[in-house]
Steps between C-alpha positions, in 0.01 A plus 500: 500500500671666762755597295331655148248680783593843408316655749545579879548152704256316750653480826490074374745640233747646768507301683576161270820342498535518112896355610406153599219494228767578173788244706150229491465593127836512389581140678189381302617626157881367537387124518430554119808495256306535135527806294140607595613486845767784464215724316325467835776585672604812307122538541547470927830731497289785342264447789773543744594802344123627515525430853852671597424775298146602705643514853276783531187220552616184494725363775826277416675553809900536467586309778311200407654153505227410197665803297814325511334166362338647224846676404679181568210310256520780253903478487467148393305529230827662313642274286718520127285503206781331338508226758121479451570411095767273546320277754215483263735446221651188708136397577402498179780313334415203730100518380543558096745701267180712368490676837844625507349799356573747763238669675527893500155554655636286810850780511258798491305384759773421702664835451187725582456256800869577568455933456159487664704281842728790466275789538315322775812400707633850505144629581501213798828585640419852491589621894432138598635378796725207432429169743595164494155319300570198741343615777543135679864536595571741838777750421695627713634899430804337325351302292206680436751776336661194279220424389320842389845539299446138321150623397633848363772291283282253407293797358744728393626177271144430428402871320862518322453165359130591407645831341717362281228214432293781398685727261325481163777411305532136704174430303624608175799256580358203550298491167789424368619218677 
């Protein structure tokens, strides 16, 4: 509610940590791994982006540690749509021959999963400031620098690999495999 309220905010609105709420949510929705799960979650990542995109009256601070959680949860929600078929395919051959019919529903869904994770990752990382999620471990200056440049790899791999995961003709491809 605090999100579709178009109008001017309640001081409860400011002043609500929507960070930790979408990191609780987004945990919550990755323990499921069925097709209807991944329309929720394309269905969560265009809440995020309803979120970034009205800094004006809703608060997601920058240099929140739950920013980088959601991000981190978003980024593995990426995965091949190709992978996705041939899993099933192998699944299916164990259960019954009539089911190797491949599922193309299952590929779409994947892929707008896959461009919706996109748009939401580069929306998150948007002048974020880059920490180390595990907050447990004490870094010293050194360290603390090795591990900020990890974290920019590991993301910098992340979106390339989700670009290239994305490109429209990857889904054209693997209807013919």
């Amino acid at each position: 509610m605090l999100v579709e309220n178009a109008q001017s905010p309640s001081d409860e609105a400011l002043s609500t940590d929507l960070g930790s709420i979408l990191h609780l949510l987004a945990g919550f929705i990755s323990r499921f791994n069925e097709t209807m799960a991944n329309r929720i979650r394309v269905k969560f990542c265009g809440l995020c982006d309803s979120v970034c995109e009205r800094t004006d009256t809703l608060t997601l601070r920058k240099d929140d540690v739950s920013r980088n959680l959601v991000l981190d949860t978003i980024m593995s929600w990426f995965q091949d749509p190709t992978l996705v078929r041939c899993s099933r395919v192998l699944r299916s051959l164990f259960v019954t021959v009539i089911r190797l019919q491949l599922d193309p529903d299952t590929a779409q869904v994947q892929y707008d999963l896959n461009l919706a994770c996109l748009k939401t990752s580069v929306k998150l990382l948007d002048r974020l400031k880059l920490q180390p999620i595990d907050t447990n471990v004490p870094h010293d200056g050194d360290d603390l620098g090795h591990a900020i440049s990890r974290l920019f790899i590991r993301y910098v791999q992340l979106l390339l690999g989700a670009v290239e995961i994305c490109q429209p003709d990857s889904l054209v491809r693997q209807h013919y495999w």
